[in-house]
N, C-alpha and C positions, 0 to 999 in steps of 0.2 A: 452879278449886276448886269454884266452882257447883256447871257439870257434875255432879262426883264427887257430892255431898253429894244433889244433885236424886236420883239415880241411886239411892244409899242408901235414901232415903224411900220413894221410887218401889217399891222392893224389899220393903221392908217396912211398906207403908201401904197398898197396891194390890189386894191379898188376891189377885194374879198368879201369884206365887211359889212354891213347896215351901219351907215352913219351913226346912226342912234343906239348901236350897240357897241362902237368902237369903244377901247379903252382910250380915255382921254390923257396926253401929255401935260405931266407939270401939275398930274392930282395923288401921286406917289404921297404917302406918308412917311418923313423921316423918322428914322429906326435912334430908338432911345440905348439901344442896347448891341453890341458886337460881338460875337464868339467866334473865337478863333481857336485852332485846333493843331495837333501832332500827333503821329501814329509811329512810332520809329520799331522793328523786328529785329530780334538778336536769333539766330540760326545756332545750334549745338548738336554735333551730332558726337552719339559715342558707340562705336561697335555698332548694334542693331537699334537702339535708339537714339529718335531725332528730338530735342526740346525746341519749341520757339517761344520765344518772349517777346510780348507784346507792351509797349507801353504808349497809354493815352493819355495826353495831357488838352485840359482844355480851361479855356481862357474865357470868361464875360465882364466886357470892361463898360460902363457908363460911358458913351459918346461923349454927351455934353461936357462931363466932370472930369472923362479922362484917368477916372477912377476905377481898378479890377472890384468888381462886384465878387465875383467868384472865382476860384480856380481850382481845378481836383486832380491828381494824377492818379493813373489806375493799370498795375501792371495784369499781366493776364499770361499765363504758360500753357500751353498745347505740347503734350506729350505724345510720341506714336513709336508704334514698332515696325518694323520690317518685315 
């Protein structure tokens, strides 16, 4: 959200821009929806192989409702040799 908001500014405080092309503040549309996320790695190493384990979780909740719409977790292994 930084980003966006720097970006705004930048637009209209830079004196870079054509008026009439500037993004306009305070015509953002609120986000009906929010995903949130985790990536956490587990390291194994044995003799000449390394495993890593991967696990994503992720989160879409209903702003307004406050409600998790969805959620999935999803593990992932990468194996390698030496």
């Amino acid at each position: 959200m930084k980003a966006q908001t720097d970006e705004l500014v930048r637009q209209s405080q830079s004196g870079l821009y054509k008026k009439s092309t500037q993004a306009k503040v305070g015509k953002m549309a609120g986000a009906q929806y929010r995903m949130d996320g985790e990536i956490v790695s587990i390291v194994k190493r044995a003799s000449d192989v390394k495993d890593v384990y991967y696990k994503l979780s992720l989160t879409l909740t209903d702003i307004e409702a406050g409600t998790i719409e969805w959620a999935e977790e999803k593990d992932i292994r990468k194996t390698s040799k030496r």
